[in-house]
C-alpha positions in Angstrom: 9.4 2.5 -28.3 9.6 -0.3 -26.3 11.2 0.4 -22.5 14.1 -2.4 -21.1 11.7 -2.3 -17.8 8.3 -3.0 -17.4 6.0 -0.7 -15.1 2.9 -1.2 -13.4 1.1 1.7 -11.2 -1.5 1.3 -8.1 -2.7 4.0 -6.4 -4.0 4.4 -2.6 -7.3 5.0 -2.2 -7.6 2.7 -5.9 -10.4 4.9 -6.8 -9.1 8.6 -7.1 -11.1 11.3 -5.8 -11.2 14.9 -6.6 -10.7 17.1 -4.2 -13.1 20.2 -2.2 -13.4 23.1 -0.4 -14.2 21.0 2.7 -11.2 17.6 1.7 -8.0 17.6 -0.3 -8.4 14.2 -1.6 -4.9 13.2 -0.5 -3.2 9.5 -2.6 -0.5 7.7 -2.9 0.8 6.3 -6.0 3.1 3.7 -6.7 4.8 3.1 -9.5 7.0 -0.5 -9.6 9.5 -0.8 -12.5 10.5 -4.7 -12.9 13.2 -6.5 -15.3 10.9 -9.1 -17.2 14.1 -10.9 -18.1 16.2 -13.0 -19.4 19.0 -10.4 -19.0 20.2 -7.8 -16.6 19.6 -4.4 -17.4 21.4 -1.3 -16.3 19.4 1.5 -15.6 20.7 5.7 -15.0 17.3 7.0 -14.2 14.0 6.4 -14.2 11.6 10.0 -14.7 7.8 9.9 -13.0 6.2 13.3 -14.5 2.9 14.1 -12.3 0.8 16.3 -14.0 0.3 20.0 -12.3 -2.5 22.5 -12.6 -6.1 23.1 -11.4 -7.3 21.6 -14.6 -9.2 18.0 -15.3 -5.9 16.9 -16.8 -3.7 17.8 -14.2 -3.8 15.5 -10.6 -2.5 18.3 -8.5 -2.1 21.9 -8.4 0.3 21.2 -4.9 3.2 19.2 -6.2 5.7 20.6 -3.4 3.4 18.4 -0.8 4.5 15.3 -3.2 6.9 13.1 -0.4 8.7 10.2 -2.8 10.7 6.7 -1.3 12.3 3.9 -2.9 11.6 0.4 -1.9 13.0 -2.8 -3.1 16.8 -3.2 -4.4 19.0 -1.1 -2.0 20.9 1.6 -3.3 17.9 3.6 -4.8 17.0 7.4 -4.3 14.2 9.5 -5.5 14.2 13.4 -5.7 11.5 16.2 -7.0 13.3 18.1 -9.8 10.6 20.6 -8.9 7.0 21.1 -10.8 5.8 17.7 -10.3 9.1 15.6 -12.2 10.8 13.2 -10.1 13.8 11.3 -10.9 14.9 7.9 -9.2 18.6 7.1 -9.7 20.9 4.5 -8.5 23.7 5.8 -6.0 26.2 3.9 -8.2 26.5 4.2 -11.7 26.2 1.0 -13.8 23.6 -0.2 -11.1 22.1 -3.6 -12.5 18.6 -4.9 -11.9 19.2 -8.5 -12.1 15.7 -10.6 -14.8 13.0 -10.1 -12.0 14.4 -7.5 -9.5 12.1 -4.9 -8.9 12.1 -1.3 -7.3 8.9 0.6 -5.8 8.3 4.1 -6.2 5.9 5.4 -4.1 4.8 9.3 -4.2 3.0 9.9 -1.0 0.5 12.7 0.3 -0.6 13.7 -3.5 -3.5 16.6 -3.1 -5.5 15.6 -5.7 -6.9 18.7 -7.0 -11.1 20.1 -7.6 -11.3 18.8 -11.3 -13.0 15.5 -12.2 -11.2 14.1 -15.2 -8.4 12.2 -16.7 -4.7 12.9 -15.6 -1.8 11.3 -17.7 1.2 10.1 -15.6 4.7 10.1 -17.8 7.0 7.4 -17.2 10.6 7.5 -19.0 13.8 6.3 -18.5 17.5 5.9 -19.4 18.5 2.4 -19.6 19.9 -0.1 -21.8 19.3 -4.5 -21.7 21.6 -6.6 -23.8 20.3 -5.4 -27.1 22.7 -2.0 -27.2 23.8 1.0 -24.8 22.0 3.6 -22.7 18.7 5.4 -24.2 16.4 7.3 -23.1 12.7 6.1 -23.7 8.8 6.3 -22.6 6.8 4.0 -21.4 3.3 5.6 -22.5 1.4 7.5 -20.3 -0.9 6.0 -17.3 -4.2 6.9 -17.2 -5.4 8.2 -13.7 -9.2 8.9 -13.5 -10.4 11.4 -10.7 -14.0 10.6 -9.7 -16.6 12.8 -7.9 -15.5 13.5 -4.4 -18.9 12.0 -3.7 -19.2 9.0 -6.1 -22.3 7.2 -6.9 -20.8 3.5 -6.5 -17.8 2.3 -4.5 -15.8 -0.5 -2.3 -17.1 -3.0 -4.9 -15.7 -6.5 -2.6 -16.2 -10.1 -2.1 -16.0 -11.6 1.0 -12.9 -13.9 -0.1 -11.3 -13.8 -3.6 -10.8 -17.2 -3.6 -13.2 -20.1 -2.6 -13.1 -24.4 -2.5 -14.9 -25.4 -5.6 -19.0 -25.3 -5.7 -18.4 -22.6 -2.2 -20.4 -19.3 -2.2 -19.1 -15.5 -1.9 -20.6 -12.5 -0.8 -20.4 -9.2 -2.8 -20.5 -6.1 -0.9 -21.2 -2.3 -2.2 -21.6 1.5 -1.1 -23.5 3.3 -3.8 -26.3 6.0 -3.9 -29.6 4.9 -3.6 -32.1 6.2 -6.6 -30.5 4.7 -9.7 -30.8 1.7 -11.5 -28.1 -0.8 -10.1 -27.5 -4.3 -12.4 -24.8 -7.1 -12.1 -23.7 -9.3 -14.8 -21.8 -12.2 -14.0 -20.9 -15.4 -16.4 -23.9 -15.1 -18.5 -26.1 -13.8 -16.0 -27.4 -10.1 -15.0 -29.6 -9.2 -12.5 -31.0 -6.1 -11.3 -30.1 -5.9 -6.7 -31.9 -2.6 -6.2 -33.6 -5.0 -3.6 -30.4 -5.4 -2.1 -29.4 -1.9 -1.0 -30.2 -0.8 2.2 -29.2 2.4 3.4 -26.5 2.8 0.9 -24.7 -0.8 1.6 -25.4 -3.9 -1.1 -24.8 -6.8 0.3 -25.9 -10.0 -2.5 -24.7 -13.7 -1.7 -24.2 -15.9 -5.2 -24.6 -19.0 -6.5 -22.0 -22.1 -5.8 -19.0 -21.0 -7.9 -17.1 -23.4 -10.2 -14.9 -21.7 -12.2 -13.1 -18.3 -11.9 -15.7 -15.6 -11.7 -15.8 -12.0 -13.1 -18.3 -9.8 -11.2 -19.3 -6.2 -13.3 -21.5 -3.7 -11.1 -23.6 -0.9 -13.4 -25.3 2.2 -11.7 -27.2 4.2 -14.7 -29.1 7.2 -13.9 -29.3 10.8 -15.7 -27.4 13.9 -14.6 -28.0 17.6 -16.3 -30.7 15.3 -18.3 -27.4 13.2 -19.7 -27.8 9.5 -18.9 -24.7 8.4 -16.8 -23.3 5.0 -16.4 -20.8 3.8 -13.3 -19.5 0.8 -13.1 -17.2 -1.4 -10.9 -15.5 -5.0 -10.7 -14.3 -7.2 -9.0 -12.9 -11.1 -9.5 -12.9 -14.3 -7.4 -10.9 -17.4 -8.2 -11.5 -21.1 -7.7 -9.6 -23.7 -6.1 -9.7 -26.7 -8.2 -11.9 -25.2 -10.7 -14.3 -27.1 -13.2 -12.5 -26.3 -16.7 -14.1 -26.6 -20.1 -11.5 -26.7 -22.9 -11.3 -27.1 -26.8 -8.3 -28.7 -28.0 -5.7 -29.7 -25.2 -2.5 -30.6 -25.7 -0.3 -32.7 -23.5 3.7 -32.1 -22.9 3.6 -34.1 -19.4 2.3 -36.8 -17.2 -1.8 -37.6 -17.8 -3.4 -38.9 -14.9 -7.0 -39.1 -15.6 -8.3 -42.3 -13.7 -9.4 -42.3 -10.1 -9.4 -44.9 -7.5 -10.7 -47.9 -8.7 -13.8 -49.5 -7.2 -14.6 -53.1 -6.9 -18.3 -53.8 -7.5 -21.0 -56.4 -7.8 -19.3 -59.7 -8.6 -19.1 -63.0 -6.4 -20.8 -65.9 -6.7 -24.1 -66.1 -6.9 -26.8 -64.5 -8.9 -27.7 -60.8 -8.1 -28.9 -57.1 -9.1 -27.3 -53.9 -8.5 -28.1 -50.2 -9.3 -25.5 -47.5 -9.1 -25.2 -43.7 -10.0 -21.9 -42.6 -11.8 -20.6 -39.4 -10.0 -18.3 -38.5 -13.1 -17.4 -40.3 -16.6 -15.7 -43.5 -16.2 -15.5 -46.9 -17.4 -16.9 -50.6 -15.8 -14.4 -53.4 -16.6 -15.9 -57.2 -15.8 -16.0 -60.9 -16.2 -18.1 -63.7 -15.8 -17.6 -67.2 -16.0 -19.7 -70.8 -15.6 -18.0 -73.9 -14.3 -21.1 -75.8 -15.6 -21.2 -77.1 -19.4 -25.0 -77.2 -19.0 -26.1 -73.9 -18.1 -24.2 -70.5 -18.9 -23.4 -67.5 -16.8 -24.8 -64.2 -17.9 -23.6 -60.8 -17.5 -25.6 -57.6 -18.2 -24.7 -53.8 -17.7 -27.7 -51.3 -18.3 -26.1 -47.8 -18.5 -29.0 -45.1 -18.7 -27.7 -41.6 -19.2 -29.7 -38.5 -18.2 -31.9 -38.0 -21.2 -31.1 -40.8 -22.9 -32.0 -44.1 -23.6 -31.0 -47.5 -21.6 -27.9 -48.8 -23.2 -27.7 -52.6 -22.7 -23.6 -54.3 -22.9 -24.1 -58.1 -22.2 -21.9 -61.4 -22.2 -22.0 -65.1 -21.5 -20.1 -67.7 -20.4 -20.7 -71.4 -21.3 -18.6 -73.4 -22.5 -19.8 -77.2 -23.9 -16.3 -78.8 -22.3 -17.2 -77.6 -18.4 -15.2 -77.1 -15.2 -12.6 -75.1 -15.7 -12.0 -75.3 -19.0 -14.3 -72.5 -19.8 -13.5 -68.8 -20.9 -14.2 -66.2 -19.3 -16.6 -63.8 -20.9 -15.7 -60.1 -20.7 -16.7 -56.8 -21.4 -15.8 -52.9 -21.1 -18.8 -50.3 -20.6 -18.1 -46.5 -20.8 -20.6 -44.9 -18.4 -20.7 -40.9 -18.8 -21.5 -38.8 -15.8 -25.1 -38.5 -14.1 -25.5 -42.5 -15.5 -27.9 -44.7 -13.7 -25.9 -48.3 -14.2 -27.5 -52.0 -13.3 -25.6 -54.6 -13.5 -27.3 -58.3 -13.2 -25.6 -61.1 -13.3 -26.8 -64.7 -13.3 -26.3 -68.8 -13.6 -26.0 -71.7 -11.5 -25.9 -70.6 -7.7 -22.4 -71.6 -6.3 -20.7 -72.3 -9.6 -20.5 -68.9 -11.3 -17.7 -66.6 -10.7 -17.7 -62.7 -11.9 -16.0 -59.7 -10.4 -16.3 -55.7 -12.4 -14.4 -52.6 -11.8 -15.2 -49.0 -12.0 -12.3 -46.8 -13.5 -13.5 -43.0 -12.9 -12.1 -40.2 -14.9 -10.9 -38.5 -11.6 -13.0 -38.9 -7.9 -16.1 -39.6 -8.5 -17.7 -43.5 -7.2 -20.5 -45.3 -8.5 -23.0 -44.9 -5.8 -25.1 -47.4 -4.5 -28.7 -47.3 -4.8 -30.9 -48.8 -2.3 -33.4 -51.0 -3.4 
């Protein structure tokens, strides 16, 4: 059944750890409860059931430790109903949480007892949204894994978790040294045993373009039964390089850069550019001589690809100004080697061109 809140749940350290003689593996959960929206809902109680017991499905055998706070919309208390259940009310009835409000639960000083495994935290409540009155309902359990109080891979962390497009991050680790350690990221995996020392990874990657999903693997055998552990971790980019199928467009399309004057004038020339992104060249030429035309070539040379040759000419039997001018339109794509020549009478030739990039990128010239 579906709950009028939603819930999320963090804990403190975010990697549970069982408990020994020697620690008591103390945590802190939180548990927020948000309205998603679009209408208020009206909430009696919300019930956090935390699992009791020594067992590997229980997460403490020491509720009575368990300290519990509100935070967020005033007007909010918690209590322990005794053996683990607490119960968050509002202090008056008919208490509304407004399409977005949110209140924090936080259960503080958990003793985490000695059993690795799985504990299931119950989440219910007694609320009703615009679809019909009060019920009471579950959200599902959340699944809380206790790891080995000494775990063989932890504190899995880039240095920034979000970086300028084509910047670097580095991804630090504490893990036990002996197993087999591999990292995939994108479509790339890599073993960085070579980067341990002493218990701490340290491995710097490549540039980054796009968001980035980092997956750590430790494998190694234990009571002769091969064991895998394995962490992430994420960074985001600013202004990241996208590649898309279809795209559909509701709004404004701005896909043209600055545009850059080049070549053109005058007089006879050559000129050899590189094309920093896709874009098109736009250009004229035109003769004021009836005798002799005016020529106008654009050599585009992709990478891996043949030379492309767009040409026009101007020349026109009636002279002066009469003639037309002769134009053309050349799409160059990115990584393009582009020459343009132009040629005809010294003096009495006119031609000007245009680069349109899709986005930032010049046409860059090339020395000769």
């Amino acid at each position: 059944m579906t709950t009028a809140l939603a819930y999320t749940v963090h804990t403190t350290p975010a990697l549970l750890r069982a408990g020994t003689d020697a620690t008591d593996g103390r945590a802190e959960l939180r548990i927020t409860a948000a309205n998603p929206g679009p209408d208020p809902v009206t909430c009696e109680a919300i019930s956090v059931t935390v699992p009791v017991g020594e067992g590997a499905g229980a997460l403490t055998a020491a509720p009575e430790t368990i300290t519990a706070r509100v935070e967020g919309a005033l007007g909010w208390q918690a209590e322990h109903r005794g053996g683990g259940v607490f119960h968050v009310r509002p202090t008056a009835p008919g208490t509304e949480l407004k399409p977005g409000e949110r209140i924090v639960v936080t259960l503080a000083d958990v003793v985490i007892n000695q059993a690795v495994g799985t504990a299931v935290l119950g989440i219910g409540e007694t609320a009703a949204d615009a679809a019909g009155p009060l019920r009471e309902r579950a959200s599902g359990g959340r699944k809380l894994v206790k790891a080995p109080a000494e775990a063989m891979l932890e504190d899995f962390l880039p240095s920034r978790t979000d970086v300028p497009n084509g910047e670097c991050v580095t991804l630090t680790w504490k893990c036990v040294e002996g197993p087999d350690y591999e990292l995939f990221y994108g479509d790339q995996r890599e073993i960085v045993n070579s980067y341990i020392a002493d218990g701490h990874g340290t491995w710097q990657s490549p540039r980054l373009h796009t968001a980035t999903a980092f997956m750590l693997l430790g494998s190694t055998e234990k009571d002769g039964v091969p064991v895998t552990y394995g962490l992430t971790t994420a960074v985001t980019v600013d202004v990241p390089d996208l590649e898309v199928g279809s795209l559909d467009a509701n709004g404004v399309v701005r896909l043209f850069g600055r545009p850059q004057e080049i070549a053109g004038g005058t007089e006879s020339g050559t000129w050899t550019y590189t094309a920093a992104t896709d874009g098109v060249i736009t250009g004229y030429i035109k003769t004021n001589r009836s005798d002799a035309p005016a020529t106008l070539n654009v050599f585009v040379t992709p990478p891996g690809v043949r030379q492309q040759k767009f040409a026009t000419q101007s020349w026109d039997a009636r002279g002066g100004s009469d003639n037309q001018e002769a134009s053309l339109l050349v799409p160059v794509p990115h990584d393009s080697t582009v020459r343009v020549v132009q040629s005809g009478p010294s003096g009495e030739i006119t031609a000007a061109l245009t680069w349109f990039p899709f986005g930032t990128g010049p046409l860059q010239a090339v020395e000769p």
